[in-house]
N, CA, C and O atoms as a Tripos MOL2 file, in Angstrom:
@<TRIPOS>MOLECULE
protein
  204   203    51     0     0
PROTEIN
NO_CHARGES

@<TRIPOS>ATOM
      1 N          -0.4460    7.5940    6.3230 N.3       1 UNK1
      2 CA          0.7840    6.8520    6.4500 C.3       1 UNK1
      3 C           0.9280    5.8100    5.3360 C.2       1 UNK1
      4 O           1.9050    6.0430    4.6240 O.2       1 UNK1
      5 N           0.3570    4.9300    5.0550 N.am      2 UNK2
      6 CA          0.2090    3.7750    3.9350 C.3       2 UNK2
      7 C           0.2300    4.9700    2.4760 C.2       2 UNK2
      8 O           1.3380    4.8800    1.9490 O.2       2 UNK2
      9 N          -0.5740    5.9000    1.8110 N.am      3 UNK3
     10 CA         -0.4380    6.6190    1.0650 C.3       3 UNK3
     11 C           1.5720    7.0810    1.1450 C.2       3 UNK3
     12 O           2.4200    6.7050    0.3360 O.2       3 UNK3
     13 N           1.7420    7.7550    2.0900 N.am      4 UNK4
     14 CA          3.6270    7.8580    2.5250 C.3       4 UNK4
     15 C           4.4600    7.0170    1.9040 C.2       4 UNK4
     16 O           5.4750    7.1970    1.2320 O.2       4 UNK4
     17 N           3.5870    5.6230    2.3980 N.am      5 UNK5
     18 CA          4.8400    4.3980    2.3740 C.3       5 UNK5
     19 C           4.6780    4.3840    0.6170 C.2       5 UNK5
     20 O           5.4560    4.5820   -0.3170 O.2       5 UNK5
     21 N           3.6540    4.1380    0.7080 N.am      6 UNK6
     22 CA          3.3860    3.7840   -1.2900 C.3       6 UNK6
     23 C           4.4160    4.9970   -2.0300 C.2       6 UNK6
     24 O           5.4090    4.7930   -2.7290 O.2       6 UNK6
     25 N           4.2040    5.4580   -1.8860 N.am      7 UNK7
     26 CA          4.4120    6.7990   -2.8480 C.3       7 UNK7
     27 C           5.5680    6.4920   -2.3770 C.2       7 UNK7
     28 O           6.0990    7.2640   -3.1750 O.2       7 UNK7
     29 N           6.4610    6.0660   -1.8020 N.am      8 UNK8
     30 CA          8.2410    6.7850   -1.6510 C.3       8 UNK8
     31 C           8.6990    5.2290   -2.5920 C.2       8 UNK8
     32 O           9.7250    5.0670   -3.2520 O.2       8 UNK8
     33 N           7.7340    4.3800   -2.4080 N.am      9 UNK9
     34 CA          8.0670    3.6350   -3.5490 C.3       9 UNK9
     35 C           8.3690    3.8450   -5.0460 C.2       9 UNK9
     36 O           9.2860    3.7090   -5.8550 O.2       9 UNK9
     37 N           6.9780    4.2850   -4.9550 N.am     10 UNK10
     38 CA          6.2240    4.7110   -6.5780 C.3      10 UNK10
     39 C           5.4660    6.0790   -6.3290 C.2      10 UNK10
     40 O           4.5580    6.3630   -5.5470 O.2      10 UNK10
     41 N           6.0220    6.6830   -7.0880 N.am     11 UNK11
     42 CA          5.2300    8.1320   -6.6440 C.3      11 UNK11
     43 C           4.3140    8.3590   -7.9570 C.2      11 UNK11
     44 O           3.5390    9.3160   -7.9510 O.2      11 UNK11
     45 N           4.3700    7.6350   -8.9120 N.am     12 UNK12
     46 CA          2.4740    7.6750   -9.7150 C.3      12 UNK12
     47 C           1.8960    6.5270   -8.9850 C.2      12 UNK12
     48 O           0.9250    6.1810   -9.6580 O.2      12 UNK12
     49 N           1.9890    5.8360   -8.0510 N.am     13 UNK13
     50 CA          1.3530    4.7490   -7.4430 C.3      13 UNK13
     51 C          -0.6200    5.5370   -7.5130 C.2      13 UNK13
     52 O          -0.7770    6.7090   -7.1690 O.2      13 UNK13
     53 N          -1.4500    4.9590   -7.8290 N.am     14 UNK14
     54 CA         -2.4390    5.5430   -7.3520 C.3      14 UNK14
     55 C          -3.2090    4.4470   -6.2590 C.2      14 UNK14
     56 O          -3.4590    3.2490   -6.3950 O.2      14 UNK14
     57 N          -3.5260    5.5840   -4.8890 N.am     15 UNK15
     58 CA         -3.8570    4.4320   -3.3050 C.3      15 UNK15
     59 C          -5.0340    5.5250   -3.2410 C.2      15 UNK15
     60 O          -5.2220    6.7310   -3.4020 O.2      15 UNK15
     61 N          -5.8680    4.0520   -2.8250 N.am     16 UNK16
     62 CA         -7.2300    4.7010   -2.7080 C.3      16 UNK16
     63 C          -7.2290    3.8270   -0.7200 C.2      16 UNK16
     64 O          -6.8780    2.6700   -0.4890 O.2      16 UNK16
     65 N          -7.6800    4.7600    0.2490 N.am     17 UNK17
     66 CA         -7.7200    4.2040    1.4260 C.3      17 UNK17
     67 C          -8.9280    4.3920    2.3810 C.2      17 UNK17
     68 O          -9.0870    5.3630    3.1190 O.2      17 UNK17
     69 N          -9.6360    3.4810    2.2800 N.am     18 UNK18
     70 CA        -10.8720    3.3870    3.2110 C.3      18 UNK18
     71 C         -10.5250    3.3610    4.6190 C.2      18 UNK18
     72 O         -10.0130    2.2780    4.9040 O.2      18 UNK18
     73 N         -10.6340    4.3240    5.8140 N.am     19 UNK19
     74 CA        -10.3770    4.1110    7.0550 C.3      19 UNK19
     75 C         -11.5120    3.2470    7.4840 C.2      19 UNK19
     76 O         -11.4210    2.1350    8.0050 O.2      19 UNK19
     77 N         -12.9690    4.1410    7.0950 N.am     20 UNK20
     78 CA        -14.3130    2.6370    7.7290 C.3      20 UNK20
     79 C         -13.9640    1.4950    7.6680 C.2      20 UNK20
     80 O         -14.1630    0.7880    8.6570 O.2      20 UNK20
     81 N         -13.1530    0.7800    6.1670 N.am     21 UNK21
     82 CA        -13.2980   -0.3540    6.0090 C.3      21 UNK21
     83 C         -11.8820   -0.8990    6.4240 C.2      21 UNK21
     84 O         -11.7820   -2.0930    6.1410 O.2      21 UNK21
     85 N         -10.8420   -0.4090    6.9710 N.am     22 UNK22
     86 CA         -9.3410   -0.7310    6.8210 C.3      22 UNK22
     87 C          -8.6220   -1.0740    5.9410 C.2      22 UNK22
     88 O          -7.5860   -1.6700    6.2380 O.2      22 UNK22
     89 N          -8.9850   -0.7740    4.4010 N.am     23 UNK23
     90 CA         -8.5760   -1.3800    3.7140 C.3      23 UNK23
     91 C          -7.8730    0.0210    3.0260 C.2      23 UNK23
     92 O          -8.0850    1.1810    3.3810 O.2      23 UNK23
     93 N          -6.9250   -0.4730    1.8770 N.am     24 UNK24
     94 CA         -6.2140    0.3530    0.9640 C.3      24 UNK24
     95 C          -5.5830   -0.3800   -0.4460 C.2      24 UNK24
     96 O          -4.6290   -1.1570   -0.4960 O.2      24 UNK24
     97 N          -6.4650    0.1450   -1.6290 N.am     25 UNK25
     98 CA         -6.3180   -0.4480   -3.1990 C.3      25 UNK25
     99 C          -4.9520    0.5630   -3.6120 C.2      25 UNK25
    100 O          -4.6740    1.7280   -3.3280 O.2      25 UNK25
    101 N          -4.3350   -0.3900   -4.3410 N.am     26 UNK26
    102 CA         -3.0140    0.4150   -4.6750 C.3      26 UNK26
    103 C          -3.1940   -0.0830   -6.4160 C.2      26 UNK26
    104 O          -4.0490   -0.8580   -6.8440 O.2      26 UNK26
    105 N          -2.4420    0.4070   -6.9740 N.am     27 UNK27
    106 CA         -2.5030    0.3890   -8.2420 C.3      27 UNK27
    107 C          -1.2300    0.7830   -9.0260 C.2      27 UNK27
    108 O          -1.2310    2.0070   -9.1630 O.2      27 UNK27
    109 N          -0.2830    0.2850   -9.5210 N.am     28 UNK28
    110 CA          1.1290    0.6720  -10.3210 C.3      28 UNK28
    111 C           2.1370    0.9830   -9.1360 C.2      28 UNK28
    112 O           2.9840    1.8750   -9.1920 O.2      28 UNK28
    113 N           1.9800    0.3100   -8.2810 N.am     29 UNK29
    114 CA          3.1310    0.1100   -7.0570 C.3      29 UNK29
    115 C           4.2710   -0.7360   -7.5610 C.2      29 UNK29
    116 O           4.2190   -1.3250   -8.6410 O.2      29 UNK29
    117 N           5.5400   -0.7870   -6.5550 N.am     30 UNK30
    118 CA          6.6360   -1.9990   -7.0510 C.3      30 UNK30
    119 C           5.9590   -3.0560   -6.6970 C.2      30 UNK30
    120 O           4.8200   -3.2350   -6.2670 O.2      30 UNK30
    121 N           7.0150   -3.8530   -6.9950 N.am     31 UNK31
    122 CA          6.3220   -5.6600   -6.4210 C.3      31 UNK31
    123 C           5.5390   -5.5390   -4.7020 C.2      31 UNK31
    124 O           5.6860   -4.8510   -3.6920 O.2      31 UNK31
    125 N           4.8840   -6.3910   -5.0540 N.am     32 UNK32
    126 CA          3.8510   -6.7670   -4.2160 C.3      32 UNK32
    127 C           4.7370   -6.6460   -2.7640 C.2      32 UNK32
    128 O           4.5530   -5.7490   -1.9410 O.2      32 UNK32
    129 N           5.6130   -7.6010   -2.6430 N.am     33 UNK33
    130 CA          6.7250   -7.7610   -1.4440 C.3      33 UNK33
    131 C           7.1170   -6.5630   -1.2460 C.2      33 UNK33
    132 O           6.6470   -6.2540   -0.1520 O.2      33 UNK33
    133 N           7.7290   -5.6640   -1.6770 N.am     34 UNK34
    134 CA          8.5850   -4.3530   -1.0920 C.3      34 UNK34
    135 C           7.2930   -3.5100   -0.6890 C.2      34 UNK34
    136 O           7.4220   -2.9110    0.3790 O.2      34 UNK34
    137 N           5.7330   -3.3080   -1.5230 N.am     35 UNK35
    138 CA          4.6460   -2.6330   -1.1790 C.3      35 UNK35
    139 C           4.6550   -3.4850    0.4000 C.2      35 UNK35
    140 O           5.3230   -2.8950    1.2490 O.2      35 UNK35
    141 N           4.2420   -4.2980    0.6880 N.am     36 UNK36
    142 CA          3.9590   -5.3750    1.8770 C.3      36 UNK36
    143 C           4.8250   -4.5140    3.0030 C.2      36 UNK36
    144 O           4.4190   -3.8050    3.9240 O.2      36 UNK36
    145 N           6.3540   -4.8930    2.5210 N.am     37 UNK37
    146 CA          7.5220   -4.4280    3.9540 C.3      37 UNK37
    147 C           7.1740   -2.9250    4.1280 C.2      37 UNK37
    148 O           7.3110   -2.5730    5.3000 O.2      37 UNK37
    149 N           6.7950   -2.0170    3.3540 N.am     38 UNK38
    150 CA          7.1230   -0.6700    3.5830 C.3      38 UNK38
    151 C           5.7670    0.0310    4.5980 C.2      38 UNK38
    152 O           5.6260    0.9030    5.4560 O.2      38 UNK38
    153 N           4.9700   -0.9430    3.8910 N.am     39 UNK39
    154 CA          3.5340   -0.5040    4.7440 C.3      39 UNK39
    155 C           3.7140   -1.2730    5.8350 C.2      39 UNK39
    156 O           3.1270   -0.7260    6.7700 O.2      39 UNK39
    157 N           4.2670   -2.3320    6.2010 N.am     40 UNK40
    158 CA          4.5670   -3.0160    7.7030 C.3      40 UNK40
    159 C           5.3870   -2.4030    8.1240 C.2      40 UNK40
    160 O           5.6170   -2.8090    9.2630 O.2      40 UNK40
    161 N           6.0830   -1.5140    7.8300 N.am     41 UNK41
    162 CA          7.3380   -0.8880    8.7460 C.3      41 UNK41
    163 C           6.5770    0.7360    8.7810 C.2      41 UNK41
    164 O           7.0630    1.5410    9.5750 O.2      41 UNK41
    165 N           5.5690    1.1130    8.0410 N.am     42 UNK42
    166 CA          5.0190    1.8150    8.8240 C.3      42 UNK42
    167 C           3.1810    1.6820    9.6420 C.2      42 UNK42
    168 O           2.1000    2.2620    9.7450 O.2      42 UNK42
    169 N           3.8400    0.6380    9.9770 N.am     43 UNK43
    170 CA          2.5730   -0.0900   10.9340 C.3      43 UNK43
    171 C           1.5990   -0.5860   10.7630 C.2      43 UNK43
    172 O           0.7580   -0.8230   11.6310 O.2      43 UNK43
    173 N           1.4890   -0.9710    8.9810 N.am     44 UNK44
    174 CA          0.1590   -1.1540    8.5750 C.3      44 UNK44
    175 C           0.3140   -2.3070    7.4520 C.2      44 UNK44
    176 O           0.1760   -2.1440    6.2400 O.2      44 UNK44
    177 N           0.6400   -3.5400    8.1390 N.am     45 UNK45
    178 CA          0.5920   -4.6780    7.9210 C.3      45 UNK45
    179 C          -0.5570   -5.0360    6.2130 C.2      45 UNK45
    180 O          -1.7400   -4.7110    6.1120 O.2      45 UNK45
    181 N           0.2510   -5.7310    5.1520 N.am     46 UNK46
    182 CA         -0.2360   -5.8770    3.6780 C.3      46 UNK46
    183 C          -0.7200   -7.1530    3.0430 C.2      46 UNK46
    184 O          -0.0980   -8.2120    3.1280 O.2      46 UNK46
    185 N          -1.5500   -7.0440    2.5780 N.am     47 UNK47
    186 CA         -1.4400   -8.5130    1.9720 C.3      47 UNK47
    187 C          -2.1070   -8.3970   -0.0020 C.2      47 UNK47
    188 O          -2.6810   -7.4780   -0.5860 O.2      47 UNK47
    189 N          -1.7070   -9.6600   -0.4370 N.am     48 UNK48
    190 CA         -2.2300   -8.8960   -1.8590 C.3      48 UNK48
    191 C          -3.5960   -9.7120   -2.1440 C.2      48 UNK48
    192 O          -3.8330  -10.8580   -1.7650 O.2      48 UNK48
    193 N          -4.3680   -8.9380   -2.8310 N.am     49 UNK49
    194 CA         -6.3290   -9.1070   -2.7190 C.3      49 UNK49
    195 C          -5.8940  -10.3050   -3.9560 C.2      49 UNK49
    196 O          -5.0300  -10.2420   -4.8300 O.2      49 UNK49
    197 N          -6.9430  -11.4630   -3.5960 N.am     50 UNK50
    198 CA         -7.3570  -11.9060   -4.9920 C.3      50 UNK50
    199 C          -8.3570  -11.3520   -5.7130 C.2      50 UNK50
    200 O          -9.4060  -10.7670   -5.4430 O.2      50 UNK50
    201 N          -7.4190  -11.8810   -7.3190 N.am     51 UNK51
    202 CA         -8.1580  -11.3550   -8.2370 C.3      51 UNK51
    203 C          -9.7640  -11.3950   -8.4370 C.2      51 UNK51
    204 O         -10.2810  -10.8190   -9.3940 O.2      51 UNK51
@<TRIPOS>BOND
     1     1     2 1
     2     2     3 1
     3     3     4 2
     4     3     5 am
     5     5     6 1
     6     6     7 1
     7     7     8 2
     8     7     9 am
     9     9    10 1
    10    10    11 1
    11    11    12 2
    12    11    13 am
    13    13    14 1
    14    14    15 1
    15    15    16 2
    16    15    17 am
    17    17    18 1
    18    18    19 1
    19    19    20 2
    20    19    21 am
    21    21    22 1
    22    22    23 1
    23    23    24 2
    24    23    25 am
    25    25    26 1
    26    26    27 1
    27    27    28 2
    28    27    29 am
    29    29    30 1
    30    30    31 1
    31    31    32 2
    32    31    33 am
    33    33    34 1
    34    34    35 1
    35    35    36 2
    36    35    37 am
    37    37    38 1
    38    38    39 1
    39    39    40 2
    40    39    41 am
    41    41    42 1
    42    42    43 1
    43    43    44 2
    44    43    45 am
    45    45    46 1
    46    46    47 1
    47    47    48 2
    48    47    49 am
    49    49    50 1
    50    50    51 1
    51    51    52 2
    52    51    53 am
    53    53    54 1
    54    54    55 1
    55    55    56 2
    56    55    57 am
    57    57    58 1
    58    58    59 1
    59    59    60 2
    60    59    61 am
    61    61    62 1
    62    62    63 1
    63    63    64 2
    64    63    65 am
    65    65    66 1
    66    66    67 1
    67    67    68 2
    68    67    69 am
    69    69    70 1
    70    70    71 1
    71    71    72 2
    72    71    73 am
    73    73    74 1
    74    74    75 1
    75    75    76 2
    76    75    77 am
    77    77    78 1
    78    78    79 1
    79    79    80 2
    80    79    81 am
    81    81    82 1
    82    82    83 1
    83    83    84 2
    84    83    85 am
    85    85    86 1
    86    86    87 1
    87    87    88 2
    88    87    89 am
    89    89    90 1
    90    90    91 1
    91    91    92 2
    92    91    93 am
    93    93    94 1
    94    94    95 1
    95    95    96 2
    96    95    97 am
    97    97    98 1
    98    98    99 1
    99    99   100 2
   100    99   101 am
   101   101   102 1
   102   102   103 1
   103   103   104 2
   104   103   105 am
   105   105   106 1
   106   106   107 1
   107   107   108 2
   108   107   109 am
   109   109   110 1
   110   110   111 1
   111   111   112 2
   112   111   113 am
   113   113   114 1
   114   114   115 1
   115   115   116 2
   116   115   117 am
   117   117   118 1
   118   118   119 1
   119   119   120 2
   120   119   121 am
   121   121   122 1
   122   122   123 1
   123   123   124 2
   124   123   125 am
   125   125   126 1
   126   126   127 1
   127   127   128 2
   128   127   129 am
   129   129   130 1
   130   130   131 1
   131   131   132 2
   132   131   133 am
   133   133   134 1
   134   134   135 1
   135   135   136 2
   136   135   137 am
   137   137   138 1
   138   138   139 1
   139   139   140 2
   140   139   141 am
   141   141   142 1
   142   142   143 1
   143   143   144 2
   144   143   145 am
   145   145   146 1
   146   146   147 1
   147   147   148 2
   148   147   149 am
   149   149   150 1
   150   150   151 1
   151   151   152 2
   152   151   153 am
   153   153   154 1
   154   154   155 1
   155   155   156 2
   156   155   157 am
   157   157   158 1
   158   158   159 1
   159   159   160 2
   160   159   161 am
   161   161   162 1
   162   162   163 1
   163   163   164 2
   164   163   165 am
   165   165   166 1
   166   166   167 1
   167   167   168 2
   168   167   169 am
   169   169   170 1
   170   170   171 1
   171   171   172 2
   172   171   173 am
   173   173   174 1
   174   174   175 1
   175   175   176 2
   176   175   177 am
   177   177   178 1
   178   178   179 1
   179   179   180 2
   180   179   181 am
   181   181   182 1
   182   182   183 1
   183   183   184 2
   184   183   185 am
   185   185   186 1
   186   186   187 1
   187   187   188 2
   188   187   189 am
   189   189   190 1
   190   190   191 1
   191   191   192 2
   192   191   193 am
   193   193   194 1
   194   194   195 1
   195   195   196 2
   196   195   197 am
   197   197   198 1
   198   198   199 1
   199   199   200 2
   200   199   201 am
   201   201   202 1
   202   202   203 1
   203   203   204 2
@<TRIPOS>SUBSTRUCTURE
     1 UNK1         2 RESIDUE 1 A UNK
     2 UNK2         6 RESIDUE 1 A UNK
     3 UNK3        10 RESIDUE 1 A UNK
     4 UNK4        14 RESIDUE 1 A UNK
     5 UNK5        18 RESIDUE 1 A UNK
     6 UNK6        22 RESIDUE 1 A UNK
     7 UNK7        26 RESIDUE 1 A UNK
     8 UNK8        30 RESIDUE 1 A UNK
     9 UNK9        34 RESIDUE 1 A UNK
    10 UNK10       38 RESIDUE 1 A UNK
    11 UNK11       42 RESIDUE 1 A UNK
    12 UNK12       46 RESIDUE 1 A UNK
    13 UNK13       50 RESIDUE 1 A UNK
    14 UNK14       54 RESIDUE 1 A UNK
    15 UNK15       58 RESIDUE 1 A UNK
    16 UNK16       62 RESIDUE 1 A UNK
    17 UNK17       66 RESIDUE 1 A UNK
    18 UNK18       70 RESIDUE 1 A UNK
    19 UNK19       74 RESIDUE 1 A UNK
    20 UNK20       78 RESIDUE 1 A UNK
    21 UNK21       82 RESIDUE 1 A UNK
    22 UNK22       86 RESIDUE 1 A UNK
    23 UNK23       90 RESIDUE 1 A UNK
    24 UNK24       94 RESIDUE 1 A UNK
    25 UNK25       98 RESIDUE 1 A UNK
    26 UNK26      102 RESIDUE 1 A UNK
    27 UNK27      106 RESIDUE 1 A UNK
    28 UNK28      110 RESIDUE 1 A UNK
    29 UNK29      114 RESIDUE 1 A UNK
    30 UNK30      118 RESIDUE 1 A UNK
    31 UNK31      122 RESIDUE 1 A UNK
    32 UNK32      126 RESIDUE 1 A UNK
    33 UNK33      130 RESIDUE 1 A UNK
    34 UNK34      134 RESIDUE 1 A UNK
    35 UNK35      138 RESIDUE 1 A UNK
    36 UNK36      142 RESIDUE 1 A UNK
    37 UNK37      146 RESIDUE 1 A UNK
    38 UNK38      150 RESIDUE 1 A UNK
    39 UNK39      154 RESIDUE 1 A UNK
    40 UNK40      158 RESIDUE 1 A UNK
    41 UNK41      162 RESIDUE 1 A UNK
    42 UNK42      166 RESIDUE 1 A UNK
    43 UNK43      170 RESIDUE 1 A UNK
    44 UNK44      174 RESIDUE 1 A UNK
    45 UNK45      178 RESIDUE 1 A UNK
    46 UNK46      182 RESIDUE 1 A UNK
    47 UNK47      186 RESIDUE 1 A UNK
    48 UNK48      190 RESIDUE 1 A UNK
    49 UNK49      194 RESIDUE 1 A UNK
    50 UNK50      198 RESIDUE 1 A UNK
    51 UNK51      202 RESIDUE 1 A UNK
């Protein structure tokens, strides 16, 4: 689902998604904010990693 949301953004987005760890690295997505809403509207709440 998070891979879904990314990609209808950015479809060269490259998402790497750990289920063990809950986490998911995105890479050449839109802005941070529209990545955030799209993965919260499909249930999987975002935040952006520090550097």
């Amino acid at each position: 689902m998070v891979t879904r949301a990314v990609r209808a953004l950015d479809p060269q987005a490259r998402v790497d998604v750990s289920l063990k760890d809950r986490l998911a690295q995105v890479e050449r997505a839109e802005a941070p904010a529209a990545l955030a809403h799209a993965t919260a509207a499909a249930g999987y709440p975002a935040s952006e990693a520090a550097d």
